[in-house]
C-alpha positions in Angstrom: 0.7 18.1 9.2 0.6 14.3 8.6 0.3 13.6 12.0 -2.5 15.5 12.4 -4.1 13.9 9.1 -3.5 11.0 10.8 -4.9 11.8 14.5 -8.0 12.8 12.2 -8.3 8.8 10.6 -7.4 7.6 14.0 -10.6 9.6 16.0 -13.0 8.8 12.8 -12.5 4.7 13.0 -12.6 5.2 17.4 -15.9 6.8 17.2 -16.9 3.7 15.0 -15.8 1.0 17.2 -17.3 3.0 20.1 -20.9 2.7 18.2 -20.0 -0.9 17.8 -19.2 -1.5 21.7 -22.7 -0.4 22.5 -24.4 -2.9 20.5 -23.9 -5.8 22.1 -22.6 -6.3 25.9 -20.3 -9.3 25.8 -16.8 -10.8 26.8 -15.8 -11.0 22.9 -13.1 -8.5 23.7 -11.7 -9.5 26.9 -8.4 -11.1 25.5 -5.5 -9.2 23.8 -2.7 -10.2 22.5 0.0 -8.0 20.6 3.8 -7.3 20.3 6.5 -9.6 19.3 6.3 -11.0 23.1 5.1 -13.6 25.5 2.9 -11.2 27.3 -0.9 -10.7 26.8 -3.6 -9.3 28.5 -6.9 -10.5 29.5 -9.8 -8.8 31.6 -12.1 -10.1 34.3 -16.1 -11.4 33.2 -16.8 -9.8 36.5 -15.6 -5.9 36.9 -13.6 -5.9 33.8 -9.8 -5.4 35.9 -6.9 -6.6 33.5 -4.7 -9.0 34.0 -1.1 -9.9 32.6 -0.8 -13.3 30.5 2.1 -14.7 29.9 1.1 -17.1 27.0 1.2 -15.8 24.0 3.0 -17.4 21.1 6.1 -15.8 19.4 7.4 -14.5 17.1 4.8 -12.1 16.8 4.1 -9.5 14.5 4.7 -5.7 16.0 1.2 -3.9 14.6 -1.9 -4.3 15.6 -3.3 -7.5 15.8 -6.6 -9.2 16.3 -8.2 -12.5 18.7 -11.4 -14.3 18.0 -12.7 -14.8 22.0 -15.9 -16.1 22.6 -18.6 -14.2 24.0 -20.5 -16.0 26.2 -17.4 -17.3 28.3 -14.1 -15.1 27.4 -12.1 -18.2 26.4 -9.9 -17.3 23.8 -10.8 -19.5 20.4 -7.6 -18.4 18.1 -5.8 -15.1 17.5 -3.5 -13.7 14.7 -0.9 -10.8 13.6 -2.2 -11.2 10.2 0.7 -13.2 8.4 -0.1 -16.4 11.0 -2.9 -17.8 13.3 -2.7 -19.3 16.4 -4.8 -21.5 18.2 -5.8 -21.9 22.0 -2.7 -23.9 22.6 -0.9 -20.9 21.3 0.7 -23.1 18.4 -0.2 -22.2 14.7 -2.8 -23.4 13.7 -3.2 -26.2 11.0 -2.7 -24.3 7.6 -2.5 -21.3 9.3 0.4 -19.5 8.4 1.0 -17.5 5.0 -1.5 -14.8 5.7 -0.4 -11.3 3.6 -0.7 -8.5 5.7 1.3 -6.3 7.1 2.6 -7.5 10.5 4.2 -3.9 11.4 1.4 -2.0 10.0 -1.4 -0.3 12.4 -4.1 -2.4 12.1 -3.1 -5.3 9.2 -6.0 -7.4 10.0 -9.4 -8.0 11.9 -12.0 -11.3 11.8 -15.5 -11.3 12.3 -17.6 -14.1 11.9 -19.2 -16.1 9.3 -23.0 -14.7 9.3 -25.4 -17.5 9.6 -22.6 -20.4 9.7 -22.0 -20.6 13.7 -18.0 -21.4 14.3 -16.9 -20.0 11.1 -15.0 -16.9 10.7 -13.2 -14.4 8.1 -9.9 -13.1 8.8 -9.3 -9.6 7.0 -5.5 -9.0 6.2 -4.0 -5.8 4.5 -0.8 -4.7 3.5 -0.9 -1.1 3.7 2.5 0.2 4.8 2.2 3.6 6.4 1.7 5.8 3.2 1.8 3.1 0.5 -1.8 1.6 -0.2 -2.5 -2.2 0.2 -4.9 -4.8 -0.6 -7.3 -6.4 1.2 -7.4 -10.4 1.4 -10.1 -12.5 3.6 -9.0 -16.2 5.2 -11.3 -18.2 6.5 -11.3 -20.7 9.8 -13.1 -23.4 10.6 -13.3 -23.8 14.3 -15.0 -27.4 14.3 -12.0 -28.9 12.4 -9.4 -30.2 13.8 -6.1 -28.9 13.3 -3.7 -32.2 13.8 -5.0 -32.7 17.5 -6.4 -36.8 18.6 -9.6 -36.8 19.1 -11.0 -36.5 21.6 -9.3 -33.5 22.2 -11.7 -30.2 21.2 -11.1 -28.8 17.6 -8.7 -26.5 17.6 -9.6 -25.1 14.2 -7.8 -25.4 10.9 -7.7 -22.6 8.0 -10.0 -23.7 5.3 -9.2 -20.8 2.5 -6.2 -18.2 2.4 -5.6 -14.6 1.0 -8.5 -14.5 -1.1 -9.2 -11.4 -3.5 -12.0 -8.7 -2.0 -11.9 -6.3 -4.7 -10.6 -3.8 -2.0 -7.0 -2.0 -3.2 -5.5 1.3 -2.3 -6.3 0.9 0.9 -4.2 3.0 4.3 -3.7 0.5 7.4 -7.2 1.5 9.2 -9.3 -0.8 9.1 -12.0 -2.5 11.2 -15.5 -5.3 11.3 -18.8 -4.0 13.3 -22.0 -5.9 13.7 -24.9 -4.9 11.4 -28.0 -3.5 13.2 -29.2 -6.8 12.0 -27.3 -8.7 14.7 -26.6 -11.1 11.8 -24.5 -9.7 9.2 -21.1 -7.3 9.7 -19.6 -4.1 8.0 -16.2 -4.3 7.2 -14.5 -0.2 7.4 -11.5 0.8 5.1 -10.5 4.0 4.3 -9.6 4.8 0.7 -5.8 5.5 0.9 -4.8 9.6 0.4 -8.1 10.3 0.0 -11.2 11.2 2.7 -13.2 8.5 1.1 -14.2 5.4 3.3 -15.5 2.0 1.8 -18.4 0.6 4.1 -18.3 -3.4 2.7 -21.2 -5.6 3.6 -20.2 -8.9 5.2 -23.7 -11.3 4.9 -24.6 -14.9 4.1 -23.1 -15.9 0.9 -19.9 -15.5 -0.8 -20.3 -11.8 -2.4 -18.8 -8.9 -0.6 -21.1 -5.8 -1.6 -18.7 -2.5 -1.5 -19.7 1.0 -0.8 -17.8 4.4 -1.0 -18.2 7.1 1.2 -16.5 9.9 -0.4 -15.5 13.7 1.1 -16.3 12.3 4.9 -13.5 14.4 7.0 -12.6 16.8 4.1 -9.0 16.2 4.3 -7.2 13.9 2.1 -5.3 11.2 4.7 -3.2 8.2 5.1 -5.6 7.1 7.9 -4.1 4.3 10.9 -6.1 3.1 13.3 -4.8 2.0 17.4 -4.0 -1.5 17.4 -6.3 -4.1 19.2 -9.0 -2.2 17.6 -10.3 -5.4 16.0 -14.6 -6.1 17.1 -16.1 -9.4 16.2 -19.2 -11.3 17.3 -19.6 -14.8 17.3 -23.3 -15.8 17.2 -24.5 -19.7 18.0 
């Protein structure tokens, strides 16, 4: 019966992030990286065909994982399992380790970016562990900084704040960022853990995260997980 509960939070959160792929058509999602291994995959600009990478930095965490890519190219900017980031060297990033989520958990964390500050992005970690609720935390990276690099080297980034408090506890491991119909702002999905409550949060310019609760959506009380590389961001110039 759990599984089932579970298959139920899964196909909720997928019909979400399909919504969200048919807002925008860009390469923000054509690296992956995931699994406590070198190996990665990235897909063509051109017909989409993956490919096998063999870069990606280890140890790694086992969940899901997210990767900041950017859109109008497919380069990879930095990636994380949600306890460390990792630049485009595929070395941690400066300051960039430390992160509390969940590394084995479905989907521990997702970035989206900062809305109306262009190279700026928040990293959302959770600690959910299967059945056991977690709290949310937002990090954020600063991709004109640079990370110990010389100049002139690009920026590699560097992680400005860490694990900061969104007022978002008792949460299961699904969770995911979409683009507001604004094209400016994001909503940031979690799922209210043992309930069928969701919490729609309101990522937009300023520092305040506004929270709102969904309540009785599926009608069945679940620990809800969600497939891993699940994470959508936009990164807007």
């Amino acid at each position: 019966m759990m599984d089932f509960l579970k298959i139920r939070g899964v196909l909720v959160l997928v019909c979400l992030l399909l919504v969200a792929d048919g807002v925008a058509q860009n390469f923000s999602q054509h690296n992956w990286y995931f699994g406590n291994n070198v190996r990665g995959i990235r897909f063509s600009r051109t017909d989409n065909s993956p490919s096998l990478v063999t870069n990606q930095f280890i140890p790694f965490g086992t969940g899901g994982s997210a990767v900041a890519s950017d859109p109008t190219n497919a380069n990879v900017l930095f990636y994380t399992d949600g306890s460390r980031m990792l630049n485009i060297a595929h070395a941690q990033m400066s300051n960039g380790f430390g992160l509390n989520a969940n590394t084995s958990a479905n989907q521990p964390v997702t970035i989206c970016g900062v809305p109306g500050q262009p190279n700026q992005y928040l990293v959302f970690t959770n600690n959910a562990s299967f059945t056991t609720g977690g709290t949310i935390s937002v990090s954020t990276v600063d991709m004109t900084a640079f990370g110990g690099e010389l100049f002139p080297t690009p920026p590699l980034g560097n992680v400005t704040t860490k694990n900061v408090a969104t007022g978002l506890a008792g949460r299961s491991e699904a969770m995911i960022t979409v683009p507001h119909a604004n094209a400016i702002d994001f909503w940031l999905i979690t799922h209210e853990n043992g309930t069928d409550n969701y919490t729609s949060t309101l990522v937009a310019a300023g520092p305040a995260l506004t929270h709102t609760t969904f309540p009785n959506v599926t009608g069945l009380p679940i620990s809800a997980a969600i497939l891993p590389e699940a994470s959508w961001y936009e990164k807007f110039a």
